[in-house]
C-alpha positions as CSV (number, residue, x, y, z in Angstrom):
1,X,0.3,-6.4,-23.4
2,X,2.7,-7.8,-20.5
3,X,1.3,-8.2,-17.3
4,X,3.2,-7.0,-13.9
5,X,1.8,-7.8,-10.3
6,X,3.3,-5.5,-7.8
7,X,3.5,-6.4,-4.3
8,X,4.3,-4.0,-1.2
9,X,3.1,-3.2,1.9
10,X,4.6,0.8,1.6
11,X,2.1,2.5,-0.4
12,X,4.7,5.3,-1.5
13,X,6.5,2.5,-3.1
14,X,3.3,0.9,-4.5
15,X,2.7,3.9,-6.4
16,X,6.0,5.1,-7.6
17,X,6.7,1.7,-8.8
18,X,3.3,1.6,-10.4
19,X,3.5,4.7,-12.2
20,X,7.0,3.9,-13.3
21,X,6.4,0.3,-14.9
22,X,3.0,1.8,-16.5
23,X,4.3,4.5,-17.9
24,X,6.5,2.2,-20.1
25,X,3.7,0.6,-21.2
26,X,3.3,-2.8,-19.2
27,X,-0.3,-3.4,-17.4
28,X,0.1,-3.4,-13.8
29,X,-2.1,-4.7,-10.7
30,X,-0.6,-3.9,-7.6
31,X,-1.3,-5.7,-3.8
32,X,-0.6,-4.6,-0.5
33,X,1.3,-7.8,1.1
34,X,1.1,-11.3,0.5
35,X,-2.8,-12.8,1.4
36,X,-4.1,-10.5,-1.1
37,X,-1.5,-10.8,-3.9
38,X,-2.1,-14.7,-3.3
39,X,-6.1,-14.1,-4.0
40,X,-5.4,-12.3,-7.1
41,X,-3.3,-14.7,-8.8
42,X,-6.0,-17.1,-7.5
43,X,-8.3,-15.5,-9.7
44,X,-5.7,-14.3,-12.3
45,X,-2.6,-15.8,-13.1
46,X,-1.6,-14.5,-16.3
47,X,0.7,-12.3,-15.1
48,X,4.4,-12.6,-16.9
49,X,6.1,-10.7,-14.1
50,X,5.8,-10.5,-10.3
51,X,8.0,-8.1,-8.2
52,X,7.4,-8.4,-4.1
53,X,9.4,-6.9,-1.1
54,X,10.3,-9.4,0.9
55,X,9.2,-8.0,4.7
56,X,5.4,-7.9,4.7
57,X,2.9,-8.4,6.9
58,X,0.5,-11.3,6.8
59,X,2.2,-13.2,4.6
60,X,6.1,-12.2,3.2
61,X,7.9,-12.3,-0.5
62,X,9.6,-15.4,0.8
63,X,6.7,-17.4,0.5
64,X,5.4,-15.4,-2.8
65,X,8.7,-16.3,-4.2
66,X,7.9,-20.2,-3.2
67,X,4.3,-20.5,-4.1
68,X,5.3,-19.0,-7.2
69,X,8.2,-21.1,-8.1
70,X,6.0,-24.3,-7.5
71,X,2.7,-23.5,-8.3
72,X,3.5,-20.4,-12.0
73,X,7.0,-21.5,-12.8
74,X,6.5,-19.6,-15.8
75,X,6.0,-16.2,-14.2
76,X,9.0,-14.5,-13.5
77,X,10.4,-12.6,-9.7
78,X,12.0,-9.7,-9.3
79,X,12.2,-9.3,-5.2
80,X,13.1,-6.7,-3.5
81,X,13.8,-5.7,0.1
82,X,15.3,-2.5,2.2
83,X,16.1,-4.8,5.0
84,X,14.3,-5.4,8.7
85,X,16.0,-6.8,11.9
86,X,18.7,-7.9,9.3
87,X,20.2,-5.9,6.2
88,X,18.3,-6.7,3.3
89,X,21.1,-9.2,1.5
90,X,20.6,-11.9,4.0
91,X,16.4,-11.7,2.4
92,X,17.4,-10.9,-1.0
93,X,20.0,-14.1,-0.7
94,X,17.7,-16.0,0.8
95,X,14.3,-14.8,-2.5
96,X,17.8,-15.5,-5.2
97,X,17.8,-19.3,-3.7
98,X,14.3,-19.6,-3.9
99,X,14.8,-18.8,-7.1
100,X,14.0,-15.0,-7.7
101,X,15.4,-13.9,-11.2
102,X,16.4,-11.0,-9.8
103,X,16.9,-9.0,-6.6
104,X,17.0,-5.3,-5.9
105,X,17.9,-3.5,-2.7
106,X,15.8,-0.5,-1.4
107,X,16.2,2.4,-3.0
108,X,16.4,0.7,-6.1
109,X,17.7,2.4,-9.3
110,X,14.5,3.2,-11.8
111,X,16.0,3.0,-15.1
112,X,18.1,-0.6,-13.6
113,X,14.8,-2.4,-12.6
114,X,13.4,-1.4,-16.2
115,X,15.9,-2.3,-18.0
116,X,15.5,-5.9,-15.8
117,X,11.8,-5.9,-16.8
118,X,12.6,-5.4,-20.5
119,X,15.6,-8.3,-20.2
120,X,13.0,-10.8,-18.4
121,X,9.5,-10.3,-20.1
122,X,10.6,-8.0,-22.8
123,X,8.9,-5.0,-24.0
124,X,5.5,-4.2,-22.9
125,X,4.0,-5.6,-26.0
């Protein structure tokens, strides 16, 4: 079964998007900003997707998207972001650099980020 780490710091969010990617069969942990996400891939790494907002307290997608990139090049991003002091293009531009696979603006469409799942892990088994 594919794996899907889900970090946010909006719980709403959290748990729309976890219901959403479950319910189409993919095994989902989720995380409420960066430090913890960080300790679970510590301990867990086999995940074949990560999607992360990008404004979080403690620690933010931006540096997800990094330590990801350098340290489970295999695993792939999705970030998303409904903005902050900026609109959220300058933070989803800045993830796509990075090197993000892909990156959604808040409120995302739900049947566009799983069909961006399917195209980047494929189905959930």
């Amino acid at each position: 079964m594919k794996r899907v780490l889900i970090i946010d710091d909006d719980e709403a969010i959290l748990r729309m998007m976890n219901k959403l990617i479950t319910r189409e069969g993919y095994e989902v942990e989720s995380a409420v900003n960066g430090d913890e996400a960080s300790r679970i891939l510590e301990n867990d790494s086999m995940f074949d997707l990560v999607i992360t907002d990008i404004i979080m307290p403690k620690k933010e997608g931006i540096e997800i998207v990094t330590m990801l990139k350098k340290e489970f090049p295999e695993i792939k991003v999705i970030a998303i972001s409904g903005g902050g002091r900026f609109s959220p293009e300058g933070y989803l531009r800045a993830a796509d650099i990075l090197g993000a696979h892909k990156t959604f603006t808040k409120p995302f469409n739900h049947r566009e980020m799983l069909n961006t799942i399917n195209e980047l892990i494929g189905d959930a088994d």
